[in-house]
C-alpha positions, -999 to 999 in steps of 0.1 A, spaced: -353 -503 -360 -337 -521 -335 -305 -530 -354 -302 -497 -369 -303 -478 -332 -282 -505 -322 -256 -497 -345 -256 -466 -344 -246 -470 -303 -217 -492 -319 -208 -467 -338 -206 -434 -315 -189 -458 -288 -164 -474 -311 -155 -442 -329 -128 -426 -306 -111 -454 -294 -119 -477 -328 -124 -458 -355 -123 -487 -383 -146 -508 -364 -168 -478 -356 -167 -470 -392 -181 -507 -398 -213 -500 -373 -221 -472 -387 -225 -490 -425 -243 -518 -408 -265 -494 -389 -273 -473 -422 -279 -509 -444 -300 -514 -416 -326 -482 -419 -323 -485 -457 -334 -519 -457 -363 -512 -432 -372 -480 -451 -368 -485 -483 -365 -521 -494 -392 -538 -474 -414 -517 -482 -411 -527 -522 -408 -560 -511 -440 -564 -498 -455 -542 -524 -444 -569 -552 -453 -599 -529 -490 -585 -527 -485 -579 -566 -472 -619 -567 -504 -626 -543 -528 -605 -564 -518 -629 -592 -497 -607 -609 -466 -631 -627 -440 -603 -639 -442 -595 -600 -432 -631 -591 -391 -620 -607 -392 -586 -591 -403 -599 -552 -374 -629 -560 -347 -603 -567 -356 -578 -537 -359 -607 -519 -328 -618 -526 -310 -585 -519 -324 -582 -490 -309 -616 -479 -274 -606 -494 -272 -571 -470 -281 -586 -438 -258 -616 -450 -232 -589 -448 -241 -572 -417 -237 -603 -400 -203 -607 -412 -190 -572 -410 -206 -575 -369 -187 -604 -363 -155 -589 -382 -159 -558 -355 -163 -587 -325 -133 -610 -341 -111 -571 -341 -125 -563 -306 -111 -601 -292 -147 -607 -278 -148 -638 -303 
């Protein structure tokens, strides 16, 4: 929850003074506690499936898995996008 509280702070302080970037935070904080909430929690439900020996749960843990990699991917880039606007970078 770290990343999404995180975020969030981003997001209140950037708002008056940087709306845009603000605006940013607060997606990355809410792909943040959707991720945490709901996507790795089906994650691990279809890697126990995969574990259990289960095959058709094998495609389903891959493509979670693999959305799960995309978002943070994204947060990465839309954080560095805000630090890049900000001049810190």
């Amino acid at each position: 929850m770290w990343s999404g509280g995180l975020g969030l702070v981003a997001m209140v302080s950037l708002l008056g003074p940087r709306p845009i970037d603000g605006a940013i935070m607060g997606v990355v904080a809410l792909g943040a506690v959707l991720v945490r909430e709901v996507l790795m929690p089906r994650i691990n439900h279809h890697r126990d499936r995969k574990l259990a020996g289960e095959p058709e749960a094998e495609r389903s843990f891959a493509r979670l898995h693999r959305l799960s990699m995309w978002i943070n991917g994204a947060q990465l880039l839309a954080g560095l996008v805000v630090l890049v606007r900000l001049g810190v970078v």
